[in-house]
Steps between C-alpha positions, in 0.01 A plus 500: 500500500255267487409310191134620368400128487596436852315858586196385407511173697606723800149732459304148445652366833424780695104555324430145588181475771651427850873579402666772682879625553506233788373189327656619182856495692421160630415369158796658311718323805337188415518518155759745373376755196102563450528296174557221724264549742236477151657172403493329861218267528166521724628268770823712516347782525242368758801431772586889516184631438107447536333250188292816434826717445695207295228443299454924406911483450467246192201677324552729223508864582115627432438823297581782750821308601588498155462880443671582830821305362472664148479852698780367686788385233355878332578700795818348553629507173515901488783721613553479863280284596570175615354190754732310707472166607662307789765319310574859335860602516371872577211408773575681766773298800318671803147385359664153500601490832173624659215167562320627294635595171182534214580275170511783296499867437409751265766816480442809294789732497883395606479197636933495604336729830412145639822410563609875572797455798264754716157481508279647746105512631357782556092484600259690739201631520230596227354805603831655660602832647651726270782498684506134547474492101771791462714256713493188302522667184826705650639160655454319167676729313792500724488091505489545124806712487699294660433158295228383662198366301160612648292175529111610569130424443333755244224562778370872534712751745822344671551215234471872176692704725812184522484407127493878410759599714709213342480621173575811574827409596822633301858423476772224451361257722169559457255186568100471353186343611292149506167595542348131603114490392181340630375468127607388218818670305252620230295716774550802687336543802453713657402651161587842598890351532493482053734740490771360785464187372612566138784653722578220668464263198758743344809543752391233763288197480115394577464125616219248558465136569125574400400379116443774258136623532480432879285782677563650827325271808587506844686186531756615266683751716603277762656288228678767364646625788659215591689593140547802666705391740642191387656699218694768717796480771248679744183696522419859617216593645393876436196561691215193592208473719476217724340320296629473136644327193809692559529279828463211337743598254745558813361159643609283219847661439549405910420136368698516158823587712469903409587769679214737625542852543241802608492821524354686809260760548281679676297335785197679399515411135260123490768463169774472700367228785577189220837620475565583884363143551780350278799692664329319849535194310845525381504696173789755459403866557589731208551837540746566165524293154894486655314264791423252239782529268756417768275214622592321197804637400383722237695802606630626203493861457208693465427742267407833629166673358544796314501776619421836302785798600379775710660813576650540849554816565292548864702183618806637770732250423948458561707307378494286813161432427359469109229622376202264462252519233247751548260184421638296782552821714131589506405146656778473710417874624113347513600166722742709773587238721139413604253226337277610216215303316530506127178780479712703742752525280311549236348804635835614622693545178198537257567217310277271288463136657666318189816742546520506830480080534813510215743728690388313831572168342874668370596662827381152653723281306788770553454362868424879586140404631310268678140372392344431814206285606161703401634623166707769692834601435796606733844655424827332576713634697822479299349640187 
């Protein structure tokens, strides 16, 4: 952990006029610690940077430089909450190996998630479909039950539905969340996400490179989401327009050496055109949370949902052939062998959208159906 003397020349570095994570790296290689980068003199300091920068490097902090680092060495002294530095022991290895690593980072929650041995991006679109948002939040907690921390942005619709799902996650090998923000670790923004992010801050973790204090501006989000990706093994994308953040997001893990992965849908949907454009590109289509997991060699068992007993009396069943649960019976019974769209279904067997998504998600994972293209769903044959 870092030293709150050496924290406080870390926030002065990165406060001073015309330094950012790029010329602080290059001054930190040129120099070693912050405290040395202080003591160098002006004609050192000219030969990596400007004479306008060298000379704001060796004045004293002013007032609201001063109060940030107070606020600073405050926030980081309480319970689970911590900054990391570069030369930290703890700062995350797959930040380090990106070109772009930021000098430091402000972590509120369990900060051991960086390093987690599975960690995974989930993103998408904003304003989704509910079934789009059903999906990711379905996906996640499968990922999530087998291990796999759920690495997203905090942004309205896809980014909820992934952290959420995450979270809801139980079991053994249950993973968590890293909910990577466009503010500063003190905010919440969206503010309607107060709630999810005390979640988060409790069993996962909210990160920042932005100082405490920092508002929400545009610029921001790219910046994070090259956190996004840099921090995960690969990236999913849910459901994106053509034109996107989540494509960026997808863009830079391409560049970071990441895997990219999509999931279809329908051609008439404008959500699904971003991610139909990435599978042209390359990016692996997913159909199942199993797609992924094998991908990386994640396959450890699954946990199946619960299920809640139901009598099965009007099932005609030998002993050649079991019984199945009335549950699984009624969608089974629904899907025939033809293709059926999740509102199909839903009409079918009666069942509330939430419920139905579950036991889809179960019999999916059972490998007893197929989630097709278009958010329909097909029995296998076998089952």
């Amino acid at each position: 952990m870092t030293a709150p003397e050496d924290l406080a020349d870390w926030v002065r570095l990165m406060q001073t006029p015309g330094v950012g994570p790029l010329t602080a790296r290059q001054l930190l290689s040129a120099f070693g610690p912050p405290r040395q980068v202080f003591q160098a003199s002006h004609a050192a300091l000219a030969r990596v940077v400007s004479s306008t920068v060298a000379a704001a490097l060796l004045n004293e902090p002013d007032g609201p430089t001063r109060d940030l680092i107070d606020r600073t060495l405050h926030w980081a002294a309480q319970p689970g909450q911590t900054c990391l530095t570069l030369d930290d022991p703890a700062y995350p290895q797959s930040l380090l190996d990106t070109i772009d690593p930021p000098p430091l980072l402000y972590a509120l929650g369990d900060a051991t998630l960086l390093n987690a041995p599975r960690r995974l991006a989930m993103v998408g679109a904003r304003t989704p479909t509910a079934q789009g948002e059903r999906d990711a939040q379905a996906f996640a907690r499968a990922f999530s039950e087998a291990g796999v921390t759920i690495v997203s942005g905090f942004a309205l619709g896809i980014d909820a539905a992934a952290h959420r799902g995450a979270l809801e996650a139980t079991g053994e090998l249950a993973g968590s969340t890293i909910a990577v923000l466009g503010t500063g670790c003190d905010r919440v923004y969206p503010p309607r996400h107060k709630e999810l992010a005390h979640l988060v801050a409790e069993r996962g973790l909210l990160l920042s490179e932005f100082a405490l204090g920092t508002s929400p501006t545009k610029g921001n989000f790219p910046r994070r989401n090259r956190l996004i990706s840099g921090l995960s093994r690969g990236v999913l994308v849910v459901e994106a327009a053509t034109h996107s953040g989540s494509l960026i997001t997808a863009r830079l893990a391409g560049e970071q050496g990441r895997e990219v992965f999509a999931m279809p849908g329908s051609i008439h949907n404008p959500l699904a055109h971003g991610c139909h454009r990435l599978i042209r590109e390359g990016a692996k289509l997913v159909e199942t949370a199993q797609d992924v997991l094998e991908e990386f060699g994640w396959d450890s068992p699954l946990p199946t949902l619960p299920t809640t007993p139901q009598a099965t009396n009007d099932i005609d069943a030998s002993d050649d052939d079991p019984p199945e649960r009335d549950t699984e019976c009624d969608i089974l019974r629904a899907l025939g062998y033809e293709i059926r769209d999740f509102d199909d279904l839903s009409a079918r067997t009666g069942w509330p959208p939430d419920r139905l998504a579950a036991r889809l998600l179960d019999l999916e994972l059972q490998g007893r159906i197929a989630r097709l293209p278009g958010g329909r769903f097909q029995r296998i044959a076998h089952a």
